[in-house]
ROFI-569474 format. One record per residue (C-alpha): residue in one letter; x, y negated, z; chain; residue number from 0. Coordinates in pm, 1 decimal, always signed. Each point is the difference from the previous one (the first is absolute). Example, Ala and Ser with C-alpha at 12.3 -4.5 7.8 and 13.67 -1.06 7.14 Angstrom:
<rs>
{r A, X +1230.0, Y +450.0, Z +780.0, c A, k 0}
{r S, X +137.0, Y -344.0, Z -66.0, c A, k 1}
</rs>
This chain:
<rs>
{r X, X -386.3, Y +2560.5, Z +20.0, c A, k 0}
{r X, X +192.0, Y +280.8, Z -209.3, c A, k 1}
{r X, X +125.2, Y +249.1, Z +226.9, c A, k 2}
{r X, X +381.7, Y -63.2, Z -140.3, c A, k 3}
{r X, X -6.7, Y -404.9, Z +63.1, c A, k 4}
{r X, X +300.8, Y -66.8, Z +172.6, c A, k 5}
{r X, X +31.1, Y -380.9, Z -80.0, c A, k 6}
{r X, X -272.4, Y -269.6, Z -53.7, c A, k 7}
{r X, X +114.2, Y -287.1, Z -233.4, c A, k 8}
{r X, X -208.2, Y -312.4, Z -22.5, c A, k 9}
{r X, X +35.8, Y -279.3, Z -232.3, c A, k 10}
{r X, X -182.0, Y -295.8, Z +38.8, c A, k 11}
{r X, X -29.4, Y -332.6, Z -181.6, c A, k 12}
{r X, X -221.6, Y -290.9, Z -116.3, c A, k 13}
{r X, X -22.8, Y -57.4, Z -428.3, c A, k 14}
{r X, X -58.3, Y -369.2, Z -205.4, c A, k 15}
{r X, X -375.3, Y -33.4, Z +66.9, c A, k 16}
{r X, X -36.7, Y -38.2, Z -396.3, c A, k 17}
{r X, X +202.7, Y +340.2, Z -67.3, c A, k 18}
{r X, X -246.6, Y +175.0, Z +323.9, c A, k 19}
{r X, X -201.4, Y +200.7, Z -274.8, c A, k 20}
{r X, X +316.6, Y +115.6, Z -205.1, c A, k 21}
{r X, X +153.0, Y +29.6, Z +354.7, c A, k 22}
{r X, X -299.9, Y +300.0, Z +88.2, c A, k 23}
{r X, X -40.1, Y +119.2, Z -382.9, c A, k 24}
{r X, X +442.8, Y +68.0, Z +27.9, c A, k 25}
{r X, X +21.9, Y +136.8, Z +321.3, c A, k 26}
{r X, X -308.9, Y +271.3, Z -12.2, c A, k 27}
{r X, X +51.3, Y +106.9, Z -376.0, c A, k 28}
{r X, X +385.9, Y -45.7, Z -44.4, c A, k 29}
{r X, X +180.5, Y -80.0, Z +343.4, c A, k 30}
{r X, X -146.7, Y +300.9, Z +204.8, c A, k 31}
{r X, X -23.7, Y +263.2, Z -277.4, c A, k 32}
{r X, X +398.3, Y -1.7, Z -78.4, c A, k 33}
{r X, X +81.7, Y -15.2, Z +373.9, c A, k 34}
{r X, X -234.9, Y +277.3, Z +30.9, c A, k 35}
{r X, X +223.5, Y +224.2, Z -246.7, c A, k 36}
{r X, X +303.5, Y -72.1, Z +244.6, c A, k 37}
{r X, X +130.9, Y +343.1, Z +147.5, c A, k 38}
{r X, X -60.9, Y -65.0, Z +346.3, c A, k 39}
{r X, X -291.0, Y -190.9, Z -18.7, c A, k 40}
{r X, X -281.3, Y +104.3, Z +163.7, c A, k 41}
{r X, X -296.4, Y -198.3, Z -20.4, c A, k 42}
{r X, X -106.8, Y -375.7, Z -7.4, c A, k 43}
{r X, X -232.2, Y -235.3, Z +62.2, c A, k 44}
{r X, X -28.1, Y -355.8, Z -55.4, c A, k 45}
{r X, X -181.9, Y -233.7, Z +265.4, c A, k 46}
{r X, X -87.3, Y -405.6, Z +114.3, c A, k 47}
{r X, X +52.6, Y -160.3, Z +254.6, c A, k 48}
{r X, X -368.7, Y -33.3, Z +207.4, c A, k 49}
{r X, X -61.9, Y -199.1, Z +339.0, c A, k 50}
{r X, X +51.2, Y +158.4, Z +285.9, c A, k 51}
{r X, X -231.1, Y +58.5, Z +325.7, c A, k 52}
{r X, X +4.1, Y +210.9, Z +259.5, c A, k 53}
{r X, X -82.5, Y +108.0, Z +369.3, c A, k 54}
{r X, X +305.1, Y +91.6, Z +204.8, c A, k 55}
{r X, X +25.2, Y -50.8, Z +401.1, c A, k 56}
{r X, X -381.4, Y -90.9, Z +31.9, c A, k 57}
{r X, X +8.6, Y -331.1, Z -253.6, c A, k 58}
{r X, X -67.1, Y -13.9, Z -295.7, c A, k 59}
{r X, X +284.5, Y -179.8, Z -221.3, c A, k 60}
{r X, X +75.1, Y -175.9, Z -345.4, c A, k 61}
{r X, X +312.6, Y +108.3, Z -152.4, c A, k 62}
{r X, X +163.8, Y -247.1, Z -210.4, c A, k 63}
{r X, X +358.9, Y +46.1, Z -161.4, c A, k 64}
{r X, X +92.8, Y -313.6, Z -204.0, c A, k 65}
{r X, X +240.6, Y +41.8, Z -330.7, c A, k 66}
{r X, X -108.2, Y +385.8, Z -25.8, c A, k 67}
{r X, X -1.6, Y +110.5, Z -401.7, c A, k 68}
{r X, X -314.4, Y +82.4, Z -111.3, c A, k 69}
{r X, X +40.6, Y +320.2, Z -197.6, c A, k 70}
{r X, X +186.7, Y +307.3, Z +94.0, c A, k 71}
{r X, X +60.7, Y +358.4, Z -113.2, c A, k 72}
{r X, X +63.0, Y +235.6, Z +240.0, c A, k 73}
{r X, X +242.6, Y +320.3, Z -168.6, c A, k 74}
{r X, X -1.0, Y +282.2, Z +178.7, c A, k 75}
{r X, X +379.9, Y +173.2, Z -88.2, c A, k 76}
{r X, X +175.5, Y +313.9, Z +63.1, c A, k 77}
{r X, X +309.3, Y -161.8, Z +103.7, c A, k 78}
{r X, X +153.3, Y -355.8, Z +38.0, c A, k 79}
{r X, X +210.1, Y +87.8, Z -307.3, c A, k 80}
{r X, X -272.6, Y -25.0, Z -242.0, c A, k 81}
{r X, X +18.1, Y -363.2, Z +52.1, c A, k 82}
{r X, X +372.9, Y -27.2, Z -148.8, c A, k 83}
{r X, X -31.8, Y +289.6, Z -262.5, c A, k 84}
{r X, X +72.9, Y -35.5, Z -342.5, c A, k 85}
{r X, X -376.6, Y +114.0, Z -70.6, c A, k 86}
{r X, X -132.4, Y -274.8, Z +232.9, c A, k 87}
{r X, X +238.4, Y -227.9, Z -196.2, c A, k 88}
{r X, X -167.5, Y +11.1, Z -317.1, c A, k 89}
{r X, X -310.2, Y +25.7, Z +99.3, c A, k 90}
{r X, X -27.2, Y -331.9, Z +169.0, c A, k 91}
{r X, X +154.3, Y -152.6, Z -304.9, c A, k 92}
{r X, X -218.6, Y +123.0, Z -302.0, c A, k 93}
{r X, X -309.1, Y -84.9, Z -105.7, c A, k 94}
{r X, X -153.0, Y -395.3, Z +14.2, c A, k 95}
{r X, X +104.6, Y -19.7, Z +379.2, c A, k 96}
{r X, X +319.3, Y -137.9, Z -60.4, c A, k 97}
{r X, X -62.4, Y -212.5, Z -267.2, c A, k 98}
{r X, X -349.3, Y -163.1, Z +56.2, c A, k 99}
{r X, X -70.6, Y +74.4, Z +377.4, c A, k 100}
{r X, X +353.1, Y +20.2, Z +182.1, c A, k 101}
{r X, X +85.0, Y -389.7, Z -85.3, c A, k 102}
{r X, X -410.6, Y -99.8, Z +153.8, c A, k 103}
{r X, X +35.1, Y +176.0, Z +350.8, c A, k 104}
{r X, X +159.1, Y -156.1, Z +300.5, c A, k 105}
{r X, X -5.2, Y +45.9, Z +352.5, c A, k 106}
{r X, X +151.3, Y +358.9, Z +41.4, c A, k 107}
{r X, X +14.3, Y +227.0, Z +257.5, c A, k 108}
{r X, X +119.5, Y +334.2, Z +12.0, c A, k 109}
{r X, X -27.9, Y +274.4, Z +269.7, c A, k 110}
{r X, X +93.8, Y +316.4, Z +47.3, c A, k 111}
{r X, X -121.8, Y +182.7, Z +336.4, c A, k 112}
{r X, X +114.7, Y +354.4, Z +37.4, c A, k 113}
{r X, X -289.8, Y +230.6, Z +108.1, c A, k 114}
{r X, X +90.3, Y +176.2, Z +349.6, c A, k 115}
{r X, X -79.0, Y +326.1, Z +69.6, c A, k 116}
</rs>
């Protein structure tokens, strides 16, 4: 994690399974690049969703979380105010995202989860 990461935003959604390859080719070569140029930005990294298993209290157990969004990228930020600047503005708004990915996604969520210490 950078060392000035105050704030960890996530966004997370599912996409149209026939727009899941523009989906990807937007988000990694578009999407995160112009977010990346954001003052405040930090770093980010895009992820899916994966099955969960683990051992905790002796036992062995399945985690499974129904209606979770498949993809997510995970912003580190400076400050919660990146998310409302002017800068951010724009940037979420140009490119093909708005036009030919933004109207194909659907089940949102967004978090933002202050880092303590």
């Amino acid at each position: 994690m950078h060392p000035n990461t105050r704030y960890l935003f996530i966004a997370s959604m599912d996409v149209a399974p026939e727009k899941e390859a523009l989906f990807n080719e937007v988000y990694d070569t578009e999407h995160i690049p112009l977010l990346l140029k954001v003052p405040g930005v930090l770093s980010a990294v895009r992820c899916t969703n994966e099955p969960l298993e683990l051992a905790i209290a002796g036992t062995r157990k399945r985690i499974q979380v129904e209606g979770e969004p498949r993809y997510s990228a995970m912003y580190e930020l400076e400050s919660a105010e990146v998310l409302v600047s002017d800068a951010w503005a724009k940037a979420v708004d140009q490119g093909r995202w708005p036009t030919e990915v933004r109207p194909f996604v659907r089940n949102h969520r967004h978090v933002l989860r202050k880092i303590m210490g």
